[in-house]
Structures are given as C-alpha cells and as structure tokens.
mmCIF file of the protein (N, C-alpha, C, O) and its ligand, coordinates in Angstrom:
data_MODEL
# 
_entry.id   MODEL 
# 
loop_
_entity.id 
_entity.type 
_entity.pdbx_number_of_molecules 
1 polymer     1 
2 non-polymer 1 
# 
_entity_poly.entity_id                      1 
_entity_poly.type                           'polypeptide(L)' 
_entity_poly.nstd_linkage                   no 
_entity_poly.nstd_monomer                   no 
_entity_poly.pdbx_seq_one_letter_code       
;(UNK)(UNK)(UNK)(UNK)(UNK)(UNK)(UNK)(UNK)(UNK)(UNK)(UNK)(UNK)(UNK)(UNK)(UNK)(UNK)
(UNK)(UNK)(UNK)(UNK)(UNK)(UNK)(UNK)(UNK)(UNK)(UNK)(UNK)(UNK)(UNK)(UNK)(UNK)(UNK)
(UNK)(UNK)(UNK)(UNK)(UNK)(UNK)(UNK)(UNK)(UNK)(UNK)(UNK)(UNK)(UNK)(UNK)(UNK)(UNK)
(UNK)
;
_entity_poly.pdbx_seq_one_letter_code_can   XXXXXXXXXXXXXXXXXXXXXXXXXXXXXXXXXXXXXXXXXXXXXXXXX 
_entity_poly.pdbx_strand_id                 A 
# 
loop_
_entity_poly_seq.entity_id 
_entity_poly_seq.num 
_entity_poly_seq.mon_id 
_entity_poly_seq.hetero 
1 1  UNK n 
1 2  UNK n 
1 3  UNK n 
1 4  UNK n 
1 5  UNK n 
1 6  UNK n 
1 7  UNK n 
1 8  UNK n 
1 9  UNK n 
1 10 UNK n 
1 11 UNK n 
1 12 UNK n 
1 13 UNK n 
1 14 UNK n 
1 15 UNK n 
1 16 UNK n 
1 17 UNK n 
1 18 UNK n 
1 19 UNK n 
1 20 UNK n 
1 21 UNK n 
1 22 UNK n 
1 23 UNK n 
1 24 UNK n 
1 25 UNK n 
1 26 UNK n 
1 27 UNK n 
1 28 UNK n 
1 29 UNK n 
1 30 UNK n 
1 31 UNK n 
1 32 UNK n 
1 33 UNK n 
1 34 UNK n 
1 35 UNK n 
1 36 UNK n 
1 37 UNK n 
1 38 UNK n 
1 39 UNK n 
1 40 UNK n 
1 41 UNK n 
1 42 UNK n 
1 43 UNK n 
1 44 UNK n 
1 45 UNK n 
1 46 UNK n 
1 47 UNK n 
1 48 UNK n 
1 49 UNK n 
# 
loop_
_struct_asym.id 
_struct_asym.entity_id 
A 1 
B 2 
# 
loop_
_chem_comp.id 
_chem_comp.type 
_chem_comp.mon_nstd_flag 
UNK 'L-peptide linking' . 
ZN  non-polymer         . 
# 
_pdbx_entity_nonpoly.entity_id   2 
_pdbx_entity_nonpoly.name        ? 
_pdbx_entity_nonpoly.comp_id     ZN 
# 
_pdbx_nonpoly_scheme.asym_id         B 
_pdbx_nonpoly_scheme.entity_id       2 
_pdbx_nonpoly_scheme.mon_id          ZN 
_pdbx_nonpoly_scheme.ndb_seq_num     1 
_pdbx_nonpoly_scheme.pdb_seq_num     101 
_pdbx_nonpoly_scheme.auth_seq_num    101 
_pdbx_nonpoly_scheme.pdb_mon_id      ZN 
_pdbx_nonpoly_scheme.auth_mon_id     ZN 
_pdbx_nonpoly_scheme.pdb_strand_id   A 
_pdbx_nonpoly_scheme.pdb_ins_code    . 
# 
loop_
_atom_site.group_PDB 
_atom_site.id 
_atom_site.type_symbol 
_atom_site.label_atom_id 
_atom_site.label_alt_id 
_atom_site.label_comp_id 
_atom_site.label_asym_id 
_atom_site.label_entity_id 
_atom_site.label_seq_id 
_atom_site.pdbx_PDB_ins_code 
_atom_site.Cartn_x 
_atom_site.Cartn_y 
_atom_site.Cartn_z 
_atom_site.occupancy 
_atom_site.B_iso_or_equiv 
_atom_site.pdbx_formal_charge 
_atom_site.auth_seq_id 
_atom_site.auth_comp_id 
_atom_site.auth_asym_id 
_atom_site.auth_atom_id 
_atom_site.pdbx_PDB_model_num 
ATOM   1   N  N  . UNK A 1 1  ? -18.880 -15.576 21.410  1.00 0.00 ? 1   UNK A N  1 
ATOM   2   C  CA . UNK A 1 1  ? -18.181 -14.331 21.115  1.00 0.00 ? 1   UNK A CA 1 
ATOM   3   C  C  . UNK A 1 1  ? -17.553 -14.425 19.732  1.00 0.00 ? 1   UNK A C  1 
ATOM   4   O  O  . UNK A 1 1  ? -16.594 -15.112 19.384  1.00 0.00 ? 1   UNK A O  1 
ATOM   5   N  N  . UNK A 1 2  ? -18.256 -13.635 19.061  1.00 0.00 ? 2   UNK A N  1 
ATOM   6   C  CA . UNK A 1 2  ? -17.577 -13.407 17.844  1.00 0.00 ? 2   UNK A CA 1 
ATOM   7   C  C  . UNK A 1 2  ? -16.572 -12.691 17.433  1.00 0.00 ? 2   UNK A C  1 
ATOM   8   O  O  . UNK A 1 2  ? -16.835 -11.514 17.677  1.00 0.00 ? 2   UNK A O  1 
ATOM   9   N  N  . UNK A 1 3  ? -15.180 -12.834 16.750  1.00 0.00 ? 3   UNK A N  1 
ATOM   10  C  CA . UNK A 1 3  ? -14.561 -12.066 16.468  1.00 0.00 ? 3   UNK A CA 1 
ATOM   11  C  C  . UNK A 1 3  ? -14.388 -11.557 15.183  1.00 0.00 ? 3   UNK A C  1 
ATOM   12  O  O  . UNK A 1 3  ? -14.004 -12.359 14.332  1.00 0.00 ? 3   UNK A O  1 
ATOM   13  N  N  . UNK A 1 4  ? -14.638 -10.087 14.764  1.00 0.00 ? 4   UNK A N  1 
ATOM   14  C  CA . UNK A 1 4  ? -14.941 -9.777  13.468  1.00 0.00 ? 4   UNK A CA 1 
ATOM   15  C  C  . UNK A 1 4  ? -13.941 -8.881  13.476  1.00 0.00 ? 4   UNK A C  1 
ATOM   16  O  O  . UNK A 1 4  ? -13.667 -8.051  14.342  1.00 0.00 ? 4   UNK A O  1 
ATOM   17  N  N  . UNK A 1 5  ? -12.986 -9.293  11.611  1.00 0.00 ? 5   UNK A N  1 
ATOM   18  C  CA . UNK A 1 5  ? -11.688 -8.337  11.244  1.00 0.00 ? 5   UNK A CA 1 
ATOM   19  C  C  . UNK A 1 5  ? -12.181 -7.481  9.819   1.00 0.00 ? 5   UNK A C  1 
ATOM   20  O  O  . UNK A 1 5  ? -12.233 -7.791  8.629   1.00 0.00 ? 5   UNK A O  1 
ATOM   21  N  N  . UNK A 1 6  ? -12.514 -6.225  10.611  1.00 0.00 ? 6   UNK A N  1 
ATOM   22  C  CA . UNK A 1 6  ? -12.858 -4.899  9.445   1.00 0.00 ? 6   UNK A CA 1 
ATOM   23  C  C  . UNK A 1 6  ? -11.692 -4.844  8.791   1.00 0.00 ? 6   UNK A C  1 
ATOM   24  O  O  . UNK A 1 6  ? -10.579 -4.713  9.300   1.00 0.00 ? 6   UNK A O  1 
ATOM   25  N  N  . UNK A 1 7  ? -11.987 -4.955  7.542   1.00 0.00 ? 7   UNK A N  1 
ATOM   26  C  CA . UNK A 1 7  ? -10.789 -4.739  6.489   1.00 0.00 ? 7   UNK A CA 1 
ATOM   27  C  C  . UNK A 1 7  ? -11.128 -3.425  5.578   1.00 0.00 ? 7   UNK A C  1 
ATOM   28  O  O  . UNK A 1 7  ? -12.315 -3.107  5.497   1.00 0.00 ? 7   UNK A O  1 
ATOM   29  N  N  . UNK A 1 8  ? -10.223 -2.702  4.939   1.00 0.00 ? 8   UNK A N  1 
ATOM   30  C  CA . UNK A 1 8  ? -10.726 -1.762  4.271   1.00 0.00 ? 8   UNK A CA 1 
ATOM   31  C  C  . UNK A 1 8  ? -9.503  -1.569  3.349   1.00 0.00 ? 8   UNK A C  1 
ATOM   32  O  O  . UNK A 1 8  ? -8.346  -1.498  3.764   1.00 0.00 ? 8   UNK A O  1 
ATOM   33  N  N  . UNK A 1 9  ? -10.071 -1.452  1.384   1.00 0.00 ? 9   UNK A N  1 
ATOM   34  C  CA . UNK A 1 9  ? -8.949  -0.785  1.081   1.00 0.00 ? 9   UNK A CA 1 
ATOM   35  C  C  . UNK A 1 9  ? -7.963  -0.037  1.452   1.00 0.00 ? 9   UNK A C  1 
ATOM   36  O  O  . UNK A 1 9  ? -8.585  0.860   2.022   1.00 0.00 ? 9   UNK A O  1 
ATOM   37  N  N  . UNK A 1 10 ? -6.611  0.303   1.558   1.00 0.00 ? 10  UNK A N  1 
ATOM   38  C  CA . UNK A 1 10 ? -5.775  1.014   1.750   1.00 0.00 ? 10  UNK A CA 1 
ATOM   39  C  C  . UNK A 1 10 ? -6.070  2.429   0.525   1.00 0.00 ? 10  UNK A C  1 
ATOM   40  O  O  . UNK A 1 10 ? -5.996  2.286   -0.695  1.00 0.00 ? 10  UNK A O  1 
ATOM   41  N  N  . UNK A 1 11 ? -6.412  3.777   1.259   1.00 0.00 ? 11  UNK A N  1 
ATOM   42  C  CA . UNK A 1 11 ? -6.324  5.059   0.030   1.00 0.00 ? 11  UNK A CA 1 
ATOM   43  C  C  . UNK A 1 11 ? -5.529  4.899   -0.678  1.00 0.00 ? 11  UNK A C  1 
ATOM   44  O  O  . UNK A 1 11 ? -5.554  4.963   -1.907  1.00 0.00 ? 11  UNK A O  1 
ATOM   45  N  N  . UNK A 1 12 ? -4.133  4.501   0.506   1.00 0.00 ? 12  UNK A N  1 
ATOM   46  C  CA . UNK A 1 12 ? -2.692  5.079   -0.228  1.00 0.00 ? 12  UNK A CA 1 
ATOM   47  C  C  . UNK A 1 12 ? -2.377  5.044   -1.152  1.00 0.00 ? 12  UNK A C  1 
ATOM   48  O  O  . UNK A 1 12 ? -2.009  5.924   -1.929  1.00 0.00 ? 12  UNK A O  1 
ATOM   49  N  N  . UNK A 1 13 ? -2.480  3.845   -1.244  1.00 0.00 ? 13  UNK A N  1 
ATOM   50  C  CA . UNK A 1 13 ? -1.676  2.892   -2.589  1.00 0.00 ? 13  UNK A CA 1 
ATOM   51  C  C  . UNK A 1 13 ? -3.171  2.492   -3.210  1.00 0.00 ? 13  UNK A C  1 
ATOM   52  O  O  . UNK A 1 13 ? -3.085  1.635   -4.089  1.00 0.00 ? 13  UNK A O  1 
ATOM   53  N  N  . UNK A 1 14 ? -4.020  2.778   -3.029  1.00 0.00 ? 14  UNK A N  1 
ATOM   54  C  CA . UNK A 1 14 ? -5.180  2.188   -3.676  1.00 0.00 ? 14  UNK A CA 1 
ATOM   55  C  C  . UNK A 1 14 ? -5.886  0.529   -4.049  1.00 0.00 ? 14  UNK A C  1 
ATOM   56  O  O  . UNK A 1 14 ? -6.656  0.218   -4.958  1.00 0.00 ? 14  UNK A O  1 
ATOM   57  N  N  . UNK A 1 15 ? -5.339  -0.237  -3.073  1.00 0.00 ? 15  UNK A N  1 
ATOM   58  C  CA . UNK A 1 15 ? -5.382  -1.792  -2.795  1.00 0.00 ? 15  UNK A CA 1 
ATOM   59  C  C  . UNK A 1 15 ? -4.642  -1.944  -3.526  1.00 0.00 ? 15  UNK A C  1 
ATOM   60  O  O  . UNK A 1 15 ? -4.347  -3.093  -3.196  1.00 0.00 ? 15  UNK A O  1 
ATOM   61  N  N  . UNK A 1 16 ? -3.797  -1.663  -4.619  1.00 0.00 ? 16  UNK A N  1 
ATOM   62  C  CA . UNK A 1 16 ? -2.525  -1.985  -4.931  1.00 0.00 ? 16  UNK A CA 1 
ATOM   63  C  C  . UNK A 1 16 ? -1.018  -2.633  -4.037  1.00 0.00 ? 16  UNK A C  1 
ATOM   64  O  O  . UNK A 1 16 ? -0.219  -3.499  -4.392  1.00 0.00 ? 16  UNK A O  1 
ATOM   65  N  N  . UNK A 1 17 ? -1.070  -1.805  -2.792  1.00 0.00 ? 17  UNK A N  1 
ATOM   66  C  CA . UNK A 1 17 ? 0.165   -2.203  -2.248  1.00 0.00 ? 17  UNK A CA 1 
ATOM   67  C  C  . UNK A 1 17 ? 1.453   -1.162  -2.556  1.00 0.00 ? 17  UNK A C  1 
ATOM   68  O  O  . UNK A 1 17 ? 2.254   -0.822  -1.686  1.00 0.00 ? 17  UNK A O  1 
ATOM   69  N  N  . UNK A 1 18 ? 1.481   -0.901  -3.391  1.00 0.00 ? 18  UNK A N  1 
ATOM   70  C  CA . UNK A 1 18 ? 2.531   0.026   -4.076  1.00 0.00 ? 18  UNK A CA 1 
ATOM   71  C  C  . UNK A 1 18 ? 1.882   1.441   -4.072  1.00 0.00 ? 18  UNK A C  1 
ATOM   72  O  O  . UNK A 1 18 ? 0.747   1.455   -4.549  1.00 0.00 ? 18  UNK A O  1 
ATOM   73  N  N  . UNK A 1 19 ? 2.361   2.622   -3.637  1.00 0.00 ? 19  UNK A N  1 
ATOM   74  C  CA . UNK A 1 19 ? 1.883   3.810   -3.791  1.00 0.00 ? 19  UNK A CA 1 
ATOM   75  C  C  . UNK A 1 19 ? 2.399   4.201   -5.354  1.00 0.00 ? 19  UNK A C  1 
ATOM   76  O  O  . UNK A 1 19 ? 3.440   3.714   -5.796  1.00 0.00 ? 19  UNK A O  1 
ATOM   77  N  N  . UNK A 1 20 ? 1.775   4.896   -5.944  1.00 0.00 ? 20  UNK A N  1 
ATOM   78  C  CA . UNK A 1 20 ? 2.604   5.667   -7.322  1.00 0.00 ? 20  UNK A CA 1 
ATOM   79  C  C  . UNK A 1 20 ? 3.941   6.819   -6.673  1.00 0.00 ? 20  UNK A C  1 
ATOM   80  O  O  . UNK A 1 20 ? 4.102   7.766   -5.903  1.00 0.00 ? 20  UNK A O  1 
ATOM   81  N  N  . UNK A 1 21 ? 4.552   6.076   -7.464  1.00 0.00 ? 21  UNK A N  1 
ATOM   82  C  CA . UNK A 1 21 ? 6.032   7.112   -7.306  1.00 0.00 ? 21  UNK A CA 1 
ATOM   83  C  C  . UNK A 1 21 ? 6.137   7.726   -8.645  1.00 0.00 ? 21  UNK A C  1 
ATOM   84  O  O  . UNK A 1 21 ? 5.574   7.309   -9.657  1.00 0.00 ? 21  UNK A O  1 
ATOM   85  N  N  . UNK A 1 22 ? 7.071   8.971   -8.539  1.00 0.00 ? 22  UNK A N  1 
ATOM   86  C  CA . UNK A 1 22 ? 7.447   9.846   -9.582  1.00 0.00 ? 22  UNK A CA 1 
ATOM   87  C  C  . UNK A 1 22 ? 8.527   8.584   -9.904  1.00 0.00 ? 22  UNK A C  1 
ATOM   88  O  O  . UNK A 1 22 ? 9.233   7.744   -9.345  1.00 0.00 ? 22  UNK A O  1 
ATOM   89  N  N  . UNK A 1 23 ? 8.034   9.191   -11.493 1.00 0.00 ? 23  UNK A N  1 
ATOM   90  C  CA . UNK A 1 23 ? 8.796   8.543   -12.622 1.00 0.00 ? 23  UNK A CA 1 
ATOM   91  C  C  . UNK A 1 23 ? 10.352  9.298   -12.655 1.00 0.00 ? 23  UNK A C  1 
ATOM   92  O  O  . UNK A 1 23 ? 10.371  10.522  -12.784 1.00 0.00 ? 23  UNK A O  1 
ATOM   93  N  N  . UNK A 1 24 ? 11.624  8.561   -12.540 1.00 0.00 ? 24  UNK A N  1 
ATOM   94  C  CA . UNK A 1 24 ? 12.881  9.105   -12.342 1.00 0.00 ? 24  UNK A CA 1 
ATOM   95  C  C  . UNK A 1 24 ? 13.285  9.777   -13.881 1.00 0.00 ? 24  UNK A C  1 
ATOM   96  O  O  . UNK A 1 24 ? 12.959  9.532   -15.042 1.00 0.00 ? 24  UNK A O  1 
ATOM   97  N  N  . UNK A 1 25 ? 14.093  10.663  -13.271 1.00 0.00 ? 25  UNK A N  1 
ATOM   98  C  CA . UNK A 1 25 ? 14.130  11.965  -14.584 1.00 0.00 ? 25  UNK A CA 1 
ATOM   99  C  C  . UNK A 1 25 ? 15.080  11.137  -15.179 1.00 0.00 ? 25  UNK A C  1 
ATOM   100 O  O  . UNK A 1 25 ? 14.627  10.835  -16.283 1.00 0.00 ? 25  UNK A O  1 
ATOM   101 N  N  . UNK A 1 26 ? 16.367  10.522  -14.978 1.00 0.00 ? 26  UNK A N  1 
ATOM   102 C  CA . UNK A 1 26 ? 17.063  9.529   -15.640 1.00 0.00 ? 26  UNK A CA 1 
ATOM   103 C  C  . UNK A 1 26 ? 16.609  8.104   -15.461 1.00 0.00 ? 26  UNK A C  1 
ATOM   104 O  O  . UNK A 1 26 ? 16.438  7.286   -14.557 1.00 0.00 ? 26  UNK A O  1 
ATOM   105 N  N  . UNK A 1 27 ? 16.457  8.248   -17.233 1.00 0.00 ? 27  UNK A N  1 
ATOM   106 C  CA . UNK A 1 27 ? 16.055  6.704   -17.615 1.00 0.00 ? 27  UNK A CA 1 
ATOM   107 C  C  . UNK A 1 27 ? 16.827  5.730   -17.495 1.00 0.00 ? 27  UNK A C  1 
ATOM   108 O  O  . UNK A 1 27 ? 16.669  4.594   -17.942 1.00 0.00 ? 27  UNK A O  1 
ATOM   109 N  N  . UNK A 1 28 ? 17.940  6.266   -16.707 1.00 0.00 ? 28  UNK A N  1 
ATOM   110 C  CA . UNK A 1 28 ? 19.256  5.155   -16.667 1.00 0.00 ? 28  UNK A CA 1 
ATOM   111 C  C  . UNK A 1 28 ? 19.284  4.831   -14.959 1.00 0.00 ? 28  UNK A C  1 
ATOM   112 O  O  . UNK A 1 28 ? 20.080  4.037   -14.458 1.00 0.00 ? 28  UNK A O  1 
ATOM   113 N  N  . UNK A 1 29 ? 18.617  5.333   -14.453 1.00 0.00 ? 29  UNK A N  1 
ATOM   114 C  CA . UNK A 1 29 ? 18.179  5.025   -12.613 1.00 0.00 ? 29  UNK A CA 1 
ATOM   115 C  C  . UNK A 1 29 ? 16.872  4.115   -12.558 1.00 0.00 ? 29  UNK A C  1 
ATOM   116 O  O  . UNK A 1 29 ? 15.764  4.180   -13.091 1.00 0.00 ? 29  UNK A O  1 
ATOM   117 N  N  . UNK A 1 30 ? 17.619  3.069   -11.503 1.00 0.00 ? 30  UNK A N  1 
ATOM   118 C  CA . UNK A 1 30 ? 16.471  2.504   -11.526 1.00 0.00 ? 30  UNK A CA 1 
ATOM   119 C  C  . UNK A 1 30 ? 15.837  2.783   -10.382 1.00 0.00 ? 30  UNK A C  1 
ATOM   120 O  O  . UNK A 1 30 ? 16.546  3.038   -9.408  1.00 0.00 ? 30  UNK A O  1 
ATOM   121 N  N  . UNK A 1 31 ? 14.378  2.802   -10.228 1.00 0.00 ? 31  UNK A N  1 
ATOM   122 C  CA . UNK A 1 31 ? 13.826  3.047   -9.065  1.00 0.00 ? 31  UNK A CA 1 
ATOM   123 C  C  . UNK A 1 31 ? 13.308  1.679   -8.524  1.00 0.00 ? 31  UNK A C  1 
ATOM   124 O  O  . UNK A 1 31 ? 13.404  0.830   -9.410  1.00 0.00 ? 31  UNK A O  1 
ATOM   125 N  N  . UNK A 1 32 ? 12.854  1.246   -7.509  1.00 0.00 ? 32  UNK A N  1 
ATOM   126 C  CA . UNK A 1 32 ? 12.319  0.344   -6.652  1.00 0.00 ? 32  UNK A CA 1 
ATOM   127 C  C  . UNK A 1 32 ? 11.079  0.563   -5.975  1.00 0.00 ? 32  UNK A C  1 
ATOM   128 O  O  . UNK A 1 32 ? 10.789  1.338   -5.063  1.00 0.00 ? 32  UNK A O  1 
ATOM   129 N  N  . UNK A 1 33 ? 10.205  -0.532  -6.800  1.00 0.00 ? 33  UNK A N  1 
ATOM   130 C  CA . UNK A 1 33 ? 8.516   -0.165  -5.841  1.00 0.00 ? 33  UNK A CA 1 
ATOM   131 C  C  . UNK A 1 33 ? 8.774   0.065   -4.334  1.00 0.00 ? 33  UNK A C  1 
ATOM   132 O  O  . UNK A 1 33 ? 9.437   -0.700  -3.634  1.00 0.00 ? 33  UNK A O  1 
ATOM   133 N  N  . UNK A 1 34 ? 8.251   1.067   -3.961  1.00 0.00 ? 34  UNK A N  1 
ATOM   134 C  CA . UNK A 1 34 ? 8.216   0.917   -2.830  1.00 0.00 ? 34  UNK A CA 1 
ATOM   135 C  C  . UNK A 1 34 ? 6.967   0.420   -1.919  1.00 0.00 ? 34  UNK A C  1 
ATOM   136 O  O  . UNK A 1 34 ? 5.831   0.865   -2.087  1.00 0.00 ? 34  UNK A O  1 
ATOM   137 N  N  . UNK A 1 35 ? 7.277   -0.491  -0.997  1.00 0.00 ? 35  UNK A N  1 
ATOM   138 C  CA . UNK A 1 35 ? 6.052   -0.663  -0.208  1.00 0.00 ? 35  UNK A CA 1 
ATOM   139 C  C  . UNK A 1 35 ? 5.376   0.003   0.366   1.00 0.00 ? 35  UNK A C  1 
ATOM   140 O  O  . UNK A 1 35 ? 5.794   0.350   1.470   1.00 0.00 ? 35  UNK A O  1 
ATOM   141 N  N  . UNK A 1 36 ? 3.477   0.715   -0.252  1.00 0.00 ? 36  UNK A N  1 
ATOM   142 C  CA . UNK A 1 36 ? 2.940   0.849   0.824   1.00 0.00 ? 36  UNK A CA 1 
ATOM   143 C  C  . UNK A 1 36 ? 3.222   0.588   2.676   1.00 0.00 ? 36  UNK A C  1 
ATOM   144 O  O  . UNK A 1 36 ? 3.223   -0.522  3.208   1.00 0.00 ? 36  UNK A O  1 
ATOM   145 N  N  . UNK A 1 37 ? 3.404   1.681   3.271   1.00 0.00 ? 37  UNK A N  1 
ATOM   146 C  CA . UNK A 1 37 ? 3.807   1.561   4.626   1.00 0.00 ? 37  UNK A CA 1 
ATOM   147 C  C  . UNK A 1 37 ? 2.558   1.669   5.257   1.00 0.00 ? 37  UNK A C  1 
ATOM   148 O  O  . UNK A 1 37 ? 2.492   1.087   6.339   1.00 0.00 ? 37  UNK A O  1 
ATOM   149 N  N  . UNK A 1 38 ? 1.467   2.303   4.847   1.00 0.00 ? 38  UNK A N  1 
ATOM   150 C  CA . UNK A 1 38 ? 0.035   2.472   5.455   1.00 0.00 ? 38  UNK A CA 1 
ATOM   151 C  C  . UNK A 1 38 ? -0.442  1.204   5.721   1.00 0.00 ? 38  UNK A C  1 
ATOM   152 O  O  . UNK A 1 38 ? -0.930  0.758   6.759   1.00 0.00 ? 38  UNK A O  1 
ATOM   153 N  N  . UNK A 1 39 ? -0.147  0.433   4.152   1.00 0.00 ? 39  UNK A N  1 
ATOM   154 C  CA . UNK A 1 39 ? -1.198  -1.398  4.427   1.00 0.00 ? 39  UNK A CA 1 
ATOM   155 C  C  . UNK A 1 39 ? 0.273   -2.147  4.887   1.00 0.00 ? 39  UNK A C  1 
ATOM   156 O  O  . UNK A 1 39 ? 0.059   -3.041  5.707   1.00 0.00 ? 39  UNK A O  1 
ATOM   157 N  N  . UNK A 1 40 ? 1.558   -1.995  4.577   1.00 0.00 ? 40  UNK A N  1 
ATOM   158 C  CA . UNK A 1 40 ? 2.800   -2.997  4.348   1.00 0.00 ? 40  UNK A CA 1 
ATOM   159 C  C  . UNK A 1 40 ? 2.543   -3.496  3.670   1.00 0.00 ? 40  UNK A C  1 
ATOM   160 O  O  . UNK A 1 40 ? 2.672   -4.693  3.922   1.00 0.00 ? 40  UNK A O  1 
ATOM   161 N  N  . UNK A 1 41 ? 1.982   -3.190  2.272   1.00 0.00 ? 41  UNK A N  1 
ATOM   162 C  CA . UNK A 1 41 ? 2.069   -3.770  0.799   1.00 0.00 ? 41  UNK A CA 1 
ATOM   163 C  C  . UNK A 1 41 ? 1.008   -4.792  0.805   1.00 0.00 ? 41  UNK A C  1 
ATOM   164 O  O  . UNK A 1 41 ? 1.173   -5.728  0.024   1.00 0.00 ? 41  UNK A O  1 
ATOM   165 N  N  . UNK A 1 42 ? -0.287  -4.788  1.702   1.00 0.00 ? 42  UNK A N  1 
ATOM   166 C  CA . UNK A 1 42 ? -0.803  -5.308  1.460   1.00 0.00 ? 42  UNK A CA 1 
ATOM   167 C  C  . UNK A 1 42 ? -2.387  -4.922  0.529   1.00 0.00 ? 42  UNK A C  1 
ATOM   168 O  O  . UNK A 1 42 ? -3.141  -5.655  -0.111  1.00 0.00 ? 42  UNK A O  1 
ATOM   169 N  N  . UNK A 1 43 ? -2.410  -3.800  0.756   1.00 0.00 ? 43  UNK A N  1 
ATOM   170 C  CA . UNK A 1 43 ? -3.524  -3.150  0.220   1.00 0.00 ? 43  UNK A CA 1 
ATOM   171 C  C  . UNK A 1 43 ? -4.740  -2.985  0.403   1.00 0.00 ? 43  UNK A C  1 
ATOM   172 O  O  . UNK A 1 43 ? -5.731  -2.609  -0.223  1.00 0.00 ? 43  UNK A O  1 
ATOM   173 N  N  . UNK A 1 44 ? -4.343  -3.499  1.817   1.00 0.00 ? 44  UNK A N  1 
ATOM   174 C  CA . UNK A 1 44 ? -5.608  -3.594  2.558   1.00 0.00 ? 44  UNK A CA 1 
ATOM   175 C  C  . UNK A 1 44 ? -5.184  -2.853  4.344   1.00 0.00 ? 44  UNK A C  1 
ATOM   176 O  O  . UNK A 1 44 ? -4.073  -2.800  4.871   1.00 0.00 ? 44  UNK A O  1 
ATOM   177 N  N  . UNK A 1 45 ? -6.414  -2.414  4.854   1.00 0.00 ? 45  UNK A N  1 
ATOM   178 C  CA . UNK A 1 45 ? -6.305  -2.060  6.614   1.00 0.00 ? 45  UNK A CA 1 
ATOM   179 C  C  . UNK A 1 45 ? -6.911  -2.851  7.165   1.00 0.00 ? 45  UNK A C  1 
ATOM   180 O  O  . UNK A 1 45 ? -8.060  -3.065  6.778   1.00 0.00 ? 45  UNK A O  1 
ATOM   181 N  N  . UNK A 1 46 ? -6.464  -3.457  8.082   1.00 0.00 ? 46  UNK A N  1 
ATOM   182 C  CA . UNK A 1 46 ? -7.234  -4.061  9.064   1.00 0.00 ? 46  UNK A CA 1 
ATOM   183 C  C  . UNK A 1 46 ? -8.024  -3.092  10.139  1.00 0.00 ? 46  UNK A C  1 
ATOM   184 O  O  . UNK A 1 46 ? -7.172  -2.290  10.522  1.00 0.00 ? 46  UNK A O  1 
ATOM   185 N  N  . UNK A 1 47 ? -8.910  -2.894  10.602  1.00 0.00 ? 47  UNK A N  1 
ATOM   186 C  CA . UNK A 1 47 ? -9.544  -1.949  11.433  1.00 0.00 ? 47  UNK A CA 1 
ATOM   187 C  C  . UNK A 1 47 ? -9.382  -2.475  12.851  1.00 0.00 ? 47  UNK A C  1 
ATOM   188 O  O  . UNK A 1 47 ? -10.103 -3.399  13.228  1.00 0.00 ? 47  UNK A O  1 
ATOM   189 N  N  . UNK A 1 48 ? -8.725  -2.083  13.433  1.00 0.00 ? 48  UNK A N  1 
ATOM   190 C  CA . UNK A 1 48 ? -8.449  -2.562  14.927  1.00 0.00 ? 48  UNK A CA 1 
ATOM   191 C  C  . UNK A 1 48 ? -9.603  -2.235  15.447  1.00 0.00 ? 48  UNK A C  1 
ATOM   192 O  O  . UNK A 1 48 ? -10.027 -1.132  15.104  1.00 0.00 ? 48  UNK A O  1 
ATOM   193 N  N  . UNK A 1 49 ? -10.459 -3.057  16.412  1.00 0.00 ? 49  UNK A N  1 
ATOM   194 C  CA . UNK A 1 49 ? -11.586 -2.651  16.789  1.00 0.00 ? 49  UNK A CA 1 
ATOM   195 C  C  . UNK A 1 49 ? -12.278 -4.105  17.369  1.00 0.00 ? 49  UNK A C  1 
ATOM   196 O  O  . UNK A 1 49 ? -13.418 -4.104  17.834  1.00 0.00 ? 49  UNK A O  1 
HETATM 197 ZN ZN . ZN  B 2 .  ? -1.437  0.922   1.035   1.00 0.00 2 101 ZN  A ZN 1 
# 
C-alpha cells in the first residue's frame, strides 16, 4: 500500500507563502507579512486524498 501526498501550489499567495497586501498609505506604518492561511505560509496544498 502506497501512500501518495498530492501537493499543489497554493493560488493564494502564489507558492510564495505570503499573499500580496496593499501597500500602507503611511510610510510611517509598518505593516507585517502576513501568513498565507490557505497553505500556513507554506506555499504549497497538500491534497487530502
Ligand atoms: Zn498560500
């Protein structure tokens, strides 16, 4: 019995991990990557199956 793990880019974030966020209107705020929640920053899906 073989066990095989379908992986697939994440759209979201684009195998990046990080989705693109809007650029903050003050250059004096900092923003924080946020983690892809689709992969959890990994940038990848595992295909349950
Ligand atoms: Zn992602």
């Amino acid at each position: 019995m073989t066990l095989k793990i379908k992986e697939h880019t994440c759209q979201t974030c684009n195998g990046t991990g990080f989705p693109a966020v809007a650029q903050p209107i003050r250059p004096d705020r900092k923003i924080y990557p946020v983690k892809c929640r689709d992969c959890d920053g990994k940038g990848k899906i595992t295909d349950a199956n």
